[in-house]
Structures are given as structure tokens and as C-alpha cells.
C-alpha positions as CSV (number, residue, x, y, z in Angstrom):
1,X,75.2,65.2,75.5
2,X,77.9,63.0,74.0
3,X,79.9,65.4,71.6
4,X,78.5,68.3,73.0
5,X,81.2,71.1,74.6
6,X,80.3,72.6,78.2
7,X,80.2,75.9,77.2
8,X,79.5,78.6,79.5
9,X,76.4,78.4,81.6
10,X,74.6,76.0,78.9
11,X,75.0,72.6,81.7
12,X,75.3,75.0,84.8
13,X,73.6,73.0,87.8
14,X,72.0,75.5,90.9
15,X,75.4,74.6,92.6
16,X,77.9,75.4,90.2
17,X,75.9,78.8,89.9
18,X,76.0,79.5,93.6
19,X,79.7,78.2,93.6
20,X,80.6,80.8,90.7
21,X,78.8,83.7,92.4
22,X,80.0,83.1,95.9
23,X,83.5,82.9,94.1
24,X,82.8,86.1,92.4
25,X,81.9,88.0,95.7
26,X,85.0,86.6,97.7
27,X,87.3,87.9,94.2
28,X,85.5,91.2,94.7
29,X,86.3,91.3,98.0
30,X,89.8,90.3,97.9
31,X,89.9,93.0,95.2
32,X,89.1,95.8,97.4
33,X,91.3,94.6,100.6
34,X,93.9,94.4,97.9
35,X,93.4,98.3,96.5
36,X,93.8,99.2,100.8
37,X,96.6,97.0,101.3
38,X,98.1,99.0,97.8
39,X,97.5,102.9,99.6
40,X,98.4,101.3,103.0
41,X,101.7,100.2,101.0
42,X,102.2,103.2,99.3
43,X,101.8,106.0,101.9
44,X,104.9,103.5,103.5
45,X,106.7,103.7,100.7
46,X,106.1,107.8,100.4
47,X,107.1,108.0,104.4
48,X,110.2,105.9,103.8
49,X,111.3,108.2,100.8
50,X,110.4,111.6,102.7
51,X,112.7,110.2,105.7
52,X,115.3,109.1,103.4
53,X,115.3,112.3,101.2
54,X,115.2,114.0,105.0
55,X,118.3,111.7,105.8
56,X,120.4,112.3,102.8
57,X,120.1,115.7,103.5
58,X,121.6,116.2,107.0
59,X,124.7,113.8,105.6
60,X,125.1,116.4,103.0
61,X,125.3,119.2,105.2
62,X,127.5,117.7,107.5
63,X,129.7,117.1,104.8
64,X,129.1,120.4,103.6
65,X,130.3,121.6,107.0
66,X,133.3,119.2,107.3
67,X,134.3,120.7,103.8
68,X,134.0,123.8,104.8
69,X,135.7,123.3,108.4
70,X,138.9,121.7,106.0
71,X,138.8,124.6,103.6
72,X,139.0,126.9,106.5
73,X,141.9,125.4,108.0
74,X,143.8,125.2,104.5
75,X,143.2,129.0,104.3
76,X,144.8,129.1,107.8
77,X,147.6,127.4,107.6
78,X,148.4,129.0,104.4
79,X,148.0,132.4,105.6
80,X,150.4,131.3,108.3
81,X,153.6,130.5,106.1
82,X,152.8,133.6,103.9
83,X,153.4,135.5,107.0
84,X,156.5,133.6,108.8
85,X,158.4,134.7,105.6
């Protein structure tokens, strides 16, 4: 054994091979919880944009209407001077 490399399963005891393939099953484990936990993140992520997108929206049509309301009032008080002269 002196000068030979450990390579692979070549000096494997019983242990290290039921170490390695209860290691394996908790990885693929861990693995799937982790590809849930991904969707679970992502539909969160897709409900936080939608609300956003939602949110963004109503500020732009208040502004919208604010615009508007001030445009209006411009075109009133104009109207007014052109017709005091």
C-alpha cells in the first residue's frame, strides 16, 4: 500500500460506501427541496412584479389625472383674460 494513491473506490471500506451513498441520497434530497424552494421563490417574485407593475400603474394615472386637472385649469384661466379684454 505504501506509494499507492486512494483512488476512487479501489480502498473503499463497507463504511465509507454506506457513508458515500447515504451522502448521495441526502444531496439528492436537498436537491429537490432546493428546485421547490426555487418555484416557491419564483411565483413570489412573479406576484411581487404583477403588484408592482399593478402599483406603477395607478401612480401613473393619477398623475395622468393631476396633469390633466392642471391643463384644464391653464385652459381656464386663459380663456378668462382673453375674454376680460
Amino acid at each position: 500500500m505504501a506509494g499507492k494513491r486512494h483512488t476512487g473506490g479501489e480502498y473503499m471500506t463497507n463504511e465509507d460506501r454506506r457513508l458515500l451513498v447515504e451522502n448521495l441520497a441526502e444531496m439528492r434530497e436537498l436537491k429537490g427541496e432546493l428546485k421547490e424552494f426555487k418555484l416557491h421563490v419564483m411565483g413570489r417574485v412573479e406576484k411581487l412584479e404583477k403588484k408592482e407593475a399593478e402599483r406603477n400603474k395607478e401612480r401613473l394615472s393619477v398623475v395622468s389625472v393631476f396633469i390633466s386637472s392642471a391643463a384644464l385649469a391653464v385652459s381656464i384661466i386663459v380663456n378668462l383674460f382673453k375674454h376680460k379684454r
